[in-house]
C-alpha positions as CSV (number, residue, x, y, z in Angstrom):
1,X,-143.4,31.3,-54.9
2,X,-145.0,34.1,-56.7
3,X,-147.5,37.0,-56.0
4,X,-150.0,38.7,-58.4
5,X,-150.4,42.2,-57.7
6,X,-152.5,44.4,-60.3
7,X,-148.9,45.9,-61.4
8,X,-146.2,43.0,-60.5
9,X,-145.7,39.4,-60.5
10,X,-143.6,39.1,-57.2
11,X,-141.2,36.3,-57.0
12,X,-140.1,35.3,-53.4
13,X,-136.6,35.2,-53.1
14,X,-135.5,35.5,-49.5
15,X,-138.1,34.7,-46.8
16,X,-137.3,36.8,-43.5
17,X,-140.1,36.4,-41.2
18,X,-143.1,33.8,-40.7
19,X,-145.1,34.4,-38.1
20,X,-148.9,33.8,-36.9
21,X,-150.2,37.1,-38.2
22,X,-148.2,37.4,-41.2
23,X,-144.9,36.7,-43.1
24,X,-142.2,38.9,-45.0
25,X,-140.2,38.3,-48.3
26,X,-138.1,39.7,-50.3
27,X,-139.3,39.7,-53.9
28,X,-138.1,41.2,-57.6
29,X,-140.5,41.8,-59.8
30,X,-140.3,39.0,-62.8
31,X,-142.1,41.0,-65.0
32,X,-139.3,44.0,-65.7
33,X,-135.3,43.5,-66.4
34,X,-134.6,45.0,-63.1
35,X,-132.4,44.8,-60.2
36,X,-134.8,46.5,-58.1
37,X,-135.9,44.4,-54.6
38,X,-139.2,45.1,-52.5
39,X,-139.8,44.3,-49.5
40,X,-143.5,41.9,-49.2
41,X,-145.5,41.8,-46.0
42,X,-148.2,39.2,-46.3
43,X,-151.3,39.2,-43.6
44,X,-152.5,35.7,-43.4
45,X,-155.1,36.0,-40.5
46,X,-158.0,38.2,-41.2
47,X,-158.8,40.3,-37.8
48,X,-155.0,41.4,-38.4
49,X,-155.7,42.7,-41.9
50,X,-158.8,44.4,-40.6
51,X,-156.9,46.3,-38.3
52,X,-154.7,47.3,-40.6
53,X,-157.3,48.9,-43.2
54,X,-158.9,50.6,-40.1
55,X,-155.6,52.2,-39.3
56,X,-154.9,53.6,-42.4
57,X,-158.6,54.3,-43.0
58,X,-158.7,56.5,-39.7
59,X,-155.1,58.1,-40.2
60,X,-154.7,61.6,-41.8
61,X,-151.4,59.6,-43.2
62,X,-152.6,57.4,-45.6
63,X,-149.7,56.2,-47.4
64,X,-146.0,56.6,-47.8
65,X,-142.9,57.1,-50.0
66,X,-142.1,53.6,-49.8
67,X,-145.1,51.8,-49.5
68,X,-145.9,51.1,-53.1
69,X,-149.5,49.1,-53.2
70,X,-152.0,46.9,-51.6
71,X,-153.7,43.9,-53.1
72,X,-155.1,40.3,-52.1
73,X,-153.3,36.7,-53.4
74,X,-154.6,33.6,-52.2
75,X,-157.2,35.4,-49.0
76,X,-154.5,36.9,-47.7
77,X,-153.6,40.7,-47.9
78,X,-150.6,41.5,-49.2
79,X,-148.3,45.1,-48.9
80,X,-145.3,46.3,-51.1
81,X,-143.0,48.1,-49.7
82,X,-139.4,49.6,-51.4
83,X,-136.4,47.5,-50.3
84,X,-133.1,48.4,-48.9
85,X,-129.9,46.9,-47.8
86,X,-130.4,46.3,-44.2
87,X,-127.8,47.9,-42.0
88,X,-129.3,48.0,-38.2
89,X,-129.1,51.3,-36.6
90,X,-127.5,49.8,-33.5
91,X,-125.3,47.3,-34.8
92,X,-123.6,49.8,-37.4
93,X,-123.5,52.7,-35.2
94,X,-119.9,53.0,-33.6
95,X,-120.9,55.2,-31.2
96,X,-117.3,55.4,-29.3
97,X,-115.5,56.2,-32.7
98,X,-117.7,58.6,-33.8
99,X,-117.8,62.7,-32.2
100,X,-120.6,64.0,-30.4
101,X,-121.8,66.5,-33.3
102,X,-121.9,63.2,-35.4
103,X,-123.9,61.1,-33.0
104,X,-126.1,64.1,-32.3
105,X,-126.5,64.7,-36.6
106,X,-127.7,60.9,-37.0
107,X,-130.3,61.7,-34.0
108,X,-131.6,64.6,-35.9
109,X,-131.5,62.7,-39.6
110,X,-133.7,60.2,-37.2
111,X,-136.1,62.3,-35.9
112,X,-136.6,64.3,-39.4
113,X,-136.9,60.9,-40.9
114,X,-140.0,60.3,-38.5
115,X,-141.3,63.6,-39.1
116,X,-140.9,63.4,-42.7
117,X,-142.5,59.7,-43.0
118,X,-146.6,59.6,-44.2
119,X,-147.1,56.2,-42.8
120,X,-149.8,56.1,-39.9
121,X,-148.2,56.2,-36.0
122,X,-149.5,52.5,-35.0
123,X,-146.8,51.2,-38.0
124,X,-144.6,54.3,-37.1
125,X,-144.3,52.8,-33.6
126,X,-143.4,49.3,-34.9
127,X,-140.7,50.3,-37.0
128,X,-139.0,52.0,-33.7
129,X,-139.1,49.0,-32.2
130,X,-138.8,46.5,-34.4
131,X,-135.1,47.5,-34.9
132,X,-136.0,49.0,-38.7
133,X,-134.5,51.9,-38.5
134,X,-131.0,51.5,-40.9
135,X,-127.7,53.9,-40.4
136,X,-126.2,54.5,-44.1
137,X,-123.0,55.1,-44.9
138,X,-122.8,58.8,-45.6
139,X,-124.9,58.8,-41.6
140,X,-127.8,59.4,-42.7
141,X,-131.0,57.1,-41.4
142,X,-133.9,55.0,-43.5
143,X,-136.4,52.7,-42.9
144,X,-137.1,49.0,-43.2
145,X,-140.6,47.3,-43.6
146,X,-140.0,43.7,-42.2
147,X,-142.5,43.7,-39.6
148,X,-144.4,41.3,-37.6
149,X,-147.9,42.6,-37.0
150,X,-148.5,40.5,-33.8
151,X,-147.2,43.5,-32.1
152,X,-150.0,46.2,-34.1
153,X,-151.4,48.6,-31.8
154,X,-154.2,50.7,-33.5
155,X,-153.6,53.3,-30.0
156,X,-150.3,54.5,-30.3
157,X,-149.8,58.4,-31.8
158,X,-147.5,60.9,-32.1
159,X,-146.7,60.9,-28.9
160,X,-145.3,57.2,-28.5
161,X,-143.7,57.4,-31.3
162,X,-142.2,60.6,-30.2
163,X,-141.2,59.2,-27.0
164,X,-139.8,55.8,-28.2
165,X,-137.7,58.0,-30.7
166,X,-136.5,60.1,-27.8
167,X,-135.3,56.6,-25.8
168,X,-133.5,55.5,-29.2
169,X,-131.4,58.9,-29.5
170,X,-130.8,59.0,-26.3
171,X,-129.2,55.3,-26.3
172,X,-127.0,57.0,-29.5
173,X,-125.8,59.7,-27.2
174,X,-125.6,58.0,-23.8
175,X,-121.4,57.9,-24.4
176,X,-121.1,61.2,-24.7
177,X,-122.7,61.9,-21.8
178,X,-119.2,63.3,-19.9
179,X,-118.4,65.1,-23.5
180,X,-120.5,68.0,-22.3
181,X,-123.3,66.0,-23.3
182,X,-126.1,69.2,-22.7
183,X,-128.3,67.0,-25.5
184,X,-128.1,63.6,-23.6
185,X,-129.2,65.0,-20.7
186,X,-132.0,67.2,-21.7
187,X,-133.3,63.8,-23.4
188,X,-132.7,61.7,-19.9
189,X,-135.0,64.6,-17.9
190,X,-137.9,64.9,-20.5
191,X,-138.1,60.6,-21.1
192,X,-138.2,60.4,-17.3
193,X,-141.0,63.0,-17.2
194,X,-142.5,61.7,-20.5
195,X,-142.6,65.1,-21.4
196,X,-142.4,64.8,-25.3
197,X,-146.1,64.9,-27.6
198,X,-144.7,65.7,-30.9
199,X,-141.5,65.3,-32.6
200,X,-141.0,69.0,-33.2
201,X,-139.9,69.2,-29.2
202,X,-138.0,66.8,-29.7
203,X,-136.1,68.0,-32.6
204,X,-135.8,71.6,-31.4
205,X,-134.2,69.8,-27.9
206,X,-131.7,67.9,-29.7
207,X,-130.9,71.1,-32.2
208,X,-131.0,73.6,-29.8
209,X,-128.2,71.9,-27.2
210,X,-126.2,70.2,-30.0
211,X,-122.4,70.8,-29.7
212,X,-120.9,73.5,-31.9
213,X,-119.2,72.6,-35.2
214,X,-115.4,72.8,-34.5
215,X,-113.6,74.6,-37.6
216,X,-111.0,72.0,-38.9
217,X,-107.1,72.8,-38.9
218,X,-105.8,73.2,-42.4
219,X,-103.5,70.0,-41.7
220,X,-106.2,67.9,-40.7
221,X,-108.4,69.4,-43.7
222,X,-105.7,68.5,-46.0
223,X,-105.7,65.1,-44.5
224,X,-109.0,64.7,-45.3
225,X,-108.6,65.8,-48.7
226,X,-105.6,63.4,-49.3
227,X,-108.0,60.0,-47.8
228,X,-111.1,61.1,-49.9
229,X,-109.5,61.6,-53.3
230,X,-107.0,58.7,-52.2
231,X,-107.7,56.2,-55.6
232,X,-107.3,59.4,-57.9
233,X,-104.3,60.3,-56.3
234,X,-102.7,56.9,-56.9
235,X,-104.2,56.5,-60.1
236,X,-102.0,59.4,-61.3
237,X,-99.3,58.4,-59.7
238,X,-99.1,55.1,-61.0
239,X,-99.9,56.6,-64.6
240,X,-97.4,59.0,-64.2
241,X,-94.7,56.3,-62.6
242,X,-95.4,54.0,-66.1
243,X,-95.0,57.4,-68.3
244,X,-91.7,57.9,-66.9
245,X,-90.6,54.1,-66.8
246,X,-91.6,54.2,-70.7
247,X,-89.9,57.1,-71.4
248,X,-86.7,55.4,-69.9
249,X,-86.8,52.4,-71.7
250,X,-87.5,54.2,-75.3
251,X,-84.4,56.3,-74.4
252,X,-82.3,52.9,-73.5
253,X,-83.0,51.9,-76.9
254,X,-82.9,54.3,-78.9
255,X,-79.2,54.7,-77.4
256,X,-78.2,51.6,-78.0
257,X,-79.8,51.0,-81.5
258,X,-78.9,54.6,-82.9
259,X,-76.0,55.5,-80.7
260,X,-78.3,58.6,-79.5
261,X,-81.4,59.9,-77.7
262,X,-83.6,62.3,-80.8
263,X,-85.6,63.7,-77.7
264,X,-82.6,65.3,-75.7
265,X,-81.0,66.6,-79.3
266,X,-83.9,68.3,-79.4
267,X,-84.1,69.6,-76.8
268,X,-80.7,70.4,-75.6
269,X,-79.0,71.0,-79.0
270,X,-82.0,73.1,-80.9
271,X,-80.4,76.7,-80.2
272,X,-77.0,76.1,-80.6
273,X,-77.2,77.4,-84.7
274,X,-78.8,80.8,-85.1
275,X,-79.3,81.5,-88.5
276,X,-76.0,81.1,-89.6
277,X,-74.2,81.3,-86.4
278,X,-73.3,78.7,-84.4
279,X,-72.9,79.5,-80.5
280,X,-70.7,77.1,-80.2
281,X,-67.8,79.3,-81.6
């Protein structure tokens, strides 16, 4: 299945969602050599498109980094997002194995990825809790775009955003709790109260009461060093290991072809003529 938009001919090639309101598909553009993927939400049912013009039409955010374009295919309205690999916040976050600075740094990269995003708080809100937000490697946080719009609320704002946010990191942090947990329980008093509007209070909470970065031993530093540079280490060990093995075996022959090893007259027997003196006299 393809989609014409005024830039890209979109072909389908995973469907993830169909729904009443609208399906979502992941599509390549056939029209470039491209690895690229984008992620295709397609509003079928008209009141639900409607909506969704008003939002943005009303919002001081009108668009985003990763929401590409708008267009119509076939009377339905169609958006392009950017796609990447999903990885679900909570089932790649390993909460127990991870320290409390690092759970509280992947709260933080969340909330700066809210504050940081230009999409309007209605689709905001969805992606909270639609389980969009992804955890990448390196810890830090992204967002998907494979939403179903049944759920489209054209009243939620800052502040339910800011307070569904608050519920999520506080779920991140909830094991450390007993690890002098000042930043899980801050968040459990202000959700309770509903006390948070913006995201700024929220990030200055979370900042503010983080634990303290612990300076790293010199062993376990080292450690470190030795487990991230671990394939250049062995790659020059290995090269090294095949040097001397070759060196070896051009030594075993030349000894048993020539009756001697050229390298080690060289180097042991070079100084024992000075000019015309021998030192072996």
């Amino acid at each position: 299945m393809f989609y014409q938009s005024g830039k890209m001919k979109l072909e389908c090639l995973r469907e993830v969602k169909k729904g009443s309101r609208n399906d979502v598909f992941i599509c390549r553009d056939s029209n470039v050599q491209s690895d690229t993927s984008y992620t295709l939400i397609v509003i079928k049912e008209h009141q639900t498109a409607k909506k969704y013009l008003e939002i943005f039409e009303q919002s001081e955010k009108r668009t985003g980094d990763s929401y590409l374009e708008s267009f119509s295919d076939r009377g339905a309205f169609c958006m392009v997002f950017e796609y990447r690999q999903e990885r679900p916040l909570m089932d790649f976050y390993m909460g127990d194995s991870l320290t409390a600075q690092t759970s509280e740094e992947i709260c933080i990269s969340l909330i700066l990825c809210c504050m940081a995003s230009n999409l309007p708080f209605p689709i905001l809100y969805l992606i909270l809790t639609q389980n969009q937000i992804h955890l990448a490697k390196d810890h830090s946080v992204y967002f998907g775009y494979q939403l179903d719009l049944e759920e489209l609320d054209e009243r939620k704002n800052e502040r339910d955003c800011a307070l569904q946010c608050a519920r999520i990191a506080r779920t991140l942090l909830r094991s450390k709790a007993s690890q002098k947990g000042f930043s899980y329980r801050i968040l459990e008093q202000k959700i309770q109260r509903e006390s948070y509007s913006r995201f700024v209070e929220l990030y200055k909470d979370i900042k503010i009461t983080a634990s303290p970065v612990k300076q790293k031993g010199l062993i376990k530093r080292f450690l470190q060093f030795l487990r991230r540079h671990q394939d250049t280490l062995y790659r020059c060990v290995f090269i090294i290991s095949a040097a001397v093995v070759a060196i070896a075996l051009i030594s075993l022959l030349s000894q048993l072809i020539f009756g001697d090893i050229p390298w080690l007259r060289v180097l042991f027997n070079g100084f024992k003529v000075i000019g015309s003196q021998s030192l072996e006299q």
